[in-house]
C-alpha positions as CSV (number, residue, x, y, z in Angstrom):
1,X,95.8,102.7,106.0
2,X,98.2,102.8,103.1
3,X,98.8,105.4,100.7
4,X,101.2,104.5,97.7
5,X,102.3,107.7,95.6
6,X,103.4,106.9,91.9
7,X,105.8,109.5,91.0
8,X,108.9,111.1,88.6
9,X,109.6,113.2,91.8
10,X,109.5,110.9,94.8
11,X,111.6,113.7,96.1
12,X,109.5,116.1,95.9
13,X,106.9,114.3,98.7
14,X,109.4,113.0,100.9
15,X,109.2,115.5,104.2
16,X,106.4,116.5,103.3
17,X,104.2,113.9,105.8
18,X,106.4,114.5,108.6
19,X,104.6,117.3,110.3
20,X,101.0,117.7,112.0
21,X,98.4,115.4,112.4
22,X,99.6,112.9,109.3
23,X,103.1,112.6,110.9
24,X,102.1,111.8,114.0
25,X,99.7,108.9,112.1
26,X,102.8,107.7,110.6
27,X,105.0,107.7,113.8
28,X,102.3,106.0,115.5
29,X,101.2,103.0,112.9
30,X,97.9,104.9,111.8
31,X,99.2,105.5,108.2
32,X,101.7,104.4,106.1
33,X,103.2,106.1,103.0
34,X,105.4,105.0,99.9
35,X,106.7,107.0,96.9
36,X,107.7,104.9,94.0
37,X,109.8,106.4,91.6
38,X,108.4,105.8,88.3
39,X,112.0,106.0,86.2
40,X,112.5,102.4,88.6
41,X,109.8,101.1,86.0
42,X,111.5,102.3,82.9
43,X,112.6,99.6,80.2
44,X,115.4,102.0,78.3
45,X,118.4,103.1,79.4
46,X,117.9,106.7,79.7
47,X,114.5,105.8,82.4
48,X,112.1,107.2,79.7
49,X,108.6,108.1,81.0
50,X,107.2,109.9,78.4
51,X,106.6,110.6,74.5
52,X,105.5,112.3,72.0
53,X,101.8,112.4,71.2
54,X,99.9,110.1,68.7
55,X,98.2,112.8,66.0
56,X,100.7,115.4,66.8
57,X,100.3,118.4,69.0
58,X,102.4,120.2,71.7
59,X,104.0,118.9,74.7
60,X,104.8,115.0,76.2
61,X,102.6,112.1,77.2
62,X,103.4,109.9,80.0
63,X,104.0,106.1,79.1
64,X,101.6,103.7,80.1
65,X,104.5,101.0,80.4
66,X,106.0,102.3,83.4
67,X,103.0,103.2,85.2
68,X,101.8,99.4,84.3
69,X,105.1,98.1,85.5
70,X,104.5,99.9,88.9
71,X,100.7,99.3,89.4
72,X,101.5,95.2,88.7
73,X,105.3,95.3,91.2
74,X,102.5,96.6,94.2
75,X,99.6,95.5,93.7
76,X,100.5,91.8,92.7
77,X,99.9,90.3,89.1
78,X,97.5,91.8,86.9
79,X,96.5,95.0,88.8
80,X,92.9,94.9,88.7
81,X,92.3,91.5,87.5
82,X,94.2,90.4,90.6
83,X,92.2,92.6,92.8
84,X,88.8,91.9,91.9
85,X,89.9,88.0,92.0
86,X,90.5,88.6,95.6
87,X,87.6,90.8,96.0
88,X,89.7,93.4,97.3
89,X,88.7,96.0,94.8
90,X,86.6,97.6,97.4
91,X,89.4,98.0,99.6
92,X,92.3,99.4,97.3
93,X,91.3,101.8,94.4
94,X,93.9,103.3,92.1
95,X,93.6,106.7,91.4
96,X,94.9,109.0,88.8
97,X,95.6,113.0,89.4
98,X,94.5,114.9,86.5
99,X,92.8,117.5,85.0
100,X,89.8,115.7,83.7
101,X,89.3,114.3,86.8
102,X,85.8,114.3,88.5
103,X,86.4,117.1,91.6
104,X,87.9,115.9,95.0
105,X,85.5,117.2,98.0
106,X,85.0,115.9,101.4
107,X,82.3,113.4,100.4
108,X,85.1,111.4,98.1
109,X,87.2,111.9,101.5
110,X,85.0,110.4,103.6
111,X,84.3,107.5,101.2
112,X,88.5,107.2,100.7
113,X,88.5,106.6,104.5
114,X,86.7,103.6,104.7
115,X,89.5,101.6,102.3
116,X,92.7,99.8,103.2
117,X,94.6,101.1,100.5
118,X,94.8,103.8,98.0
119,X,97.4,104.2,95.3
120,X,98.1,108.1,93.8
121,X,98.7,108.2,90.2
122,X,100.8,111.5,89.6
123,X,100.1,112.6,86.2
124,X,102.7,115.1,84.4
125,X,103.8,116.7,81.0
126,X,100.8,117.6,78.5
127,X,99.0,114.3,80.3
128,X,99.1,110.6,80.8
129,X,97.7,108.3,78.2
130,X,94.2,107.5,78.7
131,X,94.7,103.9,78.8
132,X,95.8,104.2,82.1
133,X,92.3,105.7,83.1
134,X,90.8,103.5,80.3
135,X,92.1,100.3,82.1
136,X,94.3,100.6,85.4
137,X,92.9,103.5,87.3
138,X,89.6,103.3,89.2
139,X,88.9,107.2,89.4
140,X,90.2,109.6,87.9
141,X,90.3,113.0,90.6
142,X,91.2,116.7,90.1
143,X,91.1,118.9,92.7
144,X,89.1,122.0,90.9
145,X,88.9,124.2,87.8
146,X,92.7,124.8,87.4
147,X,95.7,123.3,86.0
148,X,98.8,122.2,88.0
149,X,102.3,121.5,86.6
150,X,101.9,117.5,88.3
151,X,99.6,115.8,90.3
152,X,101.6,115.3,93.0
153,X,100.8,118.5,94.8
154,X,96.9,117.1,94.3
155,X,98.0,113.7,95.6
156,X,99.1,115.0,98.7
157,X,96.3,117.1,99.2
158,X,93.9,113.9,98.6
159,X,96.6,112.5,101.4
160,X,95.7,114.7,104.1
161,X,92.2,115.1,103.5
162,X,91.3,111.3,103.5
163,X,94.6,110.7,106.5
164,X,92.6,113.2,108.8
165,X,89.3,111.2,108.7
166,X,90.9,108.2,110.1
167,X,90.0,107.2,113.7
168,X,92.9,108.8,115.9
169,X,94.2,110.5,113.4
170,X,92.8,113.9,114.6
171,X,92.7,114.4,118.6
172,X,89.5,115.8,119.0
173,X,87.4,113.3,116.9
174,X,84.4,115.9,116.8
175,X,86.8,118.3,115.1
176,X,86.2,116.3,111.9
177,X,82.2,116.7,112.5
178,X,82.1,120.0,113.4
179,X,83.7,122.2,110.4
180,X,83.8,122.8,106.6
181,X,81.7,120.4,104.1
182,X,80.2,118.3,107.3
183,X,76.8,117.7,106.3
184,X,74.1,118.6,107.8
185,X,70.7,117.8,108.1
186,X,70.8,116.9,104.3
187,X,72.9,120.4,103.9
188,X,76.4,120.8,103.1
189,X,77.6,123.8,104.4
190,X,80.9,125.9,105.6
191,X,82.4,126.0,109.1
192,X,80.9,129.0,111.3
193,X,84.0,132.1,112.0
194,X,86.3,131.2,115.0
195,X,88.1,133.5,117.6
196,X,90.4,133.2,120.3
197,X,92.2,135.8,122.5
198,X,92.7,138.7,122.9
199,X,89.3,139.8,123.1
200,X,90.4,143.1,121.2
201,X,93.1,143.6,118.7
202,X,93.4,147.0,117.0
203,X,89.5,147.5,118.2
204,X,88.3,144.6,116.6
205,X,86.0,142.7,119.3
206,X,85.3,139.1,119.4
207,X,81.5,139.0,119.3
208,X,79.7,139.3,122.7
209,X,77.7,135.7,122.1
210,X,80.8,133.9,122.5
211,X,81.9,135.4,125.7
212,X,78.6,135.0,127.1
213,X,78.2,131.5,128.6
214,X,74.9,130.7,126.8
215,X,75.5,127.2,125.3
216,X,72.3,127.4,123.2
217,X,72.8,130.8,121.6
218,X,76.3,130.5,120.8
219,X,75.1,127.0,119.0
220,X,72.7,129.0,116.8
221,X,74.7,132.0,116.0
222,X,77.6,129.3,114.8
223,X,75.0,128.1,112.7
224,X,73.6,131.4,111.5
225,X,77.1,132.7,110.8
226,X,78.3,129.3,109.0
227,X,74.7,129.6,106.9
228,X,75.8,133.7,106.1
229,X,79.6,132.6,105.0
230,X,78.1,129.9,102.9
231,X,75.3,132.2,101.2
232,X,78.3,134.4,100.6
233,X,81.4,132.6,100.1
234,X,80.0,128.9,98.3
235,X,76.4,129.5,97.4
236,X,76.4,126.4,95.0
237,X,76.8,124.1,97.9
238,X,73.4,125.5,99.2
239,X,72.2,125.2,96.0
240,X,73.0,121.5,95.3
241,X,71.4,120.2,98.4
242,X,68.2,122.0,97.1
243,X,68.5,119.9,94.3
């Protein structure tokens, strides 16, 4: 799989794919990642990205030039006219970081997994102007309730969720079944507490269950105990599978 990050700070990514799970993808031909630098794009000679808002108001907007210019040098053509000539659109989907962005969850990961390609969209400044969500962007994604400085920190987030779900990315497949957001049984709920040694630190005890042997009961206190951190921790996920 492919992941192309559109960017004023290619800098700022590079090294950052080079440790854990993604890095060994990369080393090993499961995943492949580009930063463009957007300035490349730039039609003026002092690389000019962004300007002032129409109507007035504080900060900068990003150009929709540059971002154009990019989207049309790696995708081919016409972006998205060439794409859904091909019929690739349901392979490759453009998307843009920002605020106003549906929420990224693992559902959007696992749906991201099953494409060839996806293209990042780092939004900056006071925001990118909407034509490029009106007209080049498939999705736009935020990654919750709170504002970031760029989307580049989002866009490798999105990176690793989606880069993890890949077949042999992860070691243990069932690690990626068995934790967080996995659905389950039409419930989407948190991953259940985990311990390892020493048994006691400081008088805390790992519980008795899971030193005990009993396949079947430590199955159903993981569940009870992933159920009790949900209830406590994300009670809306419990309620939106009720819904």
């Amino acid at each position: 799989m492919r992941f192309d990050l559109v960017t004023i700070f290619p800098d700022m990514l590079r090294g950052l794919f080079d440790y854990g799970v993604v890095g060994r993808a990369v080393r090993s031909g499961l995943v492949e990642i580009a930063a463009h630098d957007l300035r490349q794009y730039t039609r003026d000679p002092h690389r000019t990205t962004d300007d002032r808002p129409f109507g007035g108001g504080e900060g900068m907007v990003m150009k929709i030039e540059p971002i154009y210019d990019c989207l049309a040098d790696l995708l081919g053509q016409s972006e998205r006219a060439a794409r859904q000539a091909s019929g690739q659109q349901e392979q490759v989907r453009v998307i843009l970081l920002s605020a106003q962005g549906h929420v990224f969850n693992q559902a959007v990961a696992r749906r991201f997994a099953g494409l060839a390609r996806i293209v990042l969209i780092c939004g900056r400044y006071e925001g990118v102007d909407e034509r490029v969500a009106e007209h080049l962007a498939d999705e736009e994604l935020s990654l919750g309730d709170f504002v970031l400085s760029g989307g580049e920190l989002a866009a490798a987030c999105v990176l690793d969720a989606v880069a993890r779900l890949l077949p042999g990315v992860v070691g243990h497949e069932q690690s990626i079944v068995n934790e967080s957001f996995a659905a389950e049984a039409g419930a989407t709920i948190l991953d259940c507490p985990q311990y390892t040694r020493p048994v006691d630190f400081h008088g805390w005890i790992v519980p008795d269950v899971l030193r005990g042997g009993d396949h079947a009961a430590i199955a159903a206190w993981r569940r009870e105990q992933a159920l009790y951190k949900t209830r406590a921790n994300r009670p809306d996920l419990l309620a939106e599978s009720r819904r």
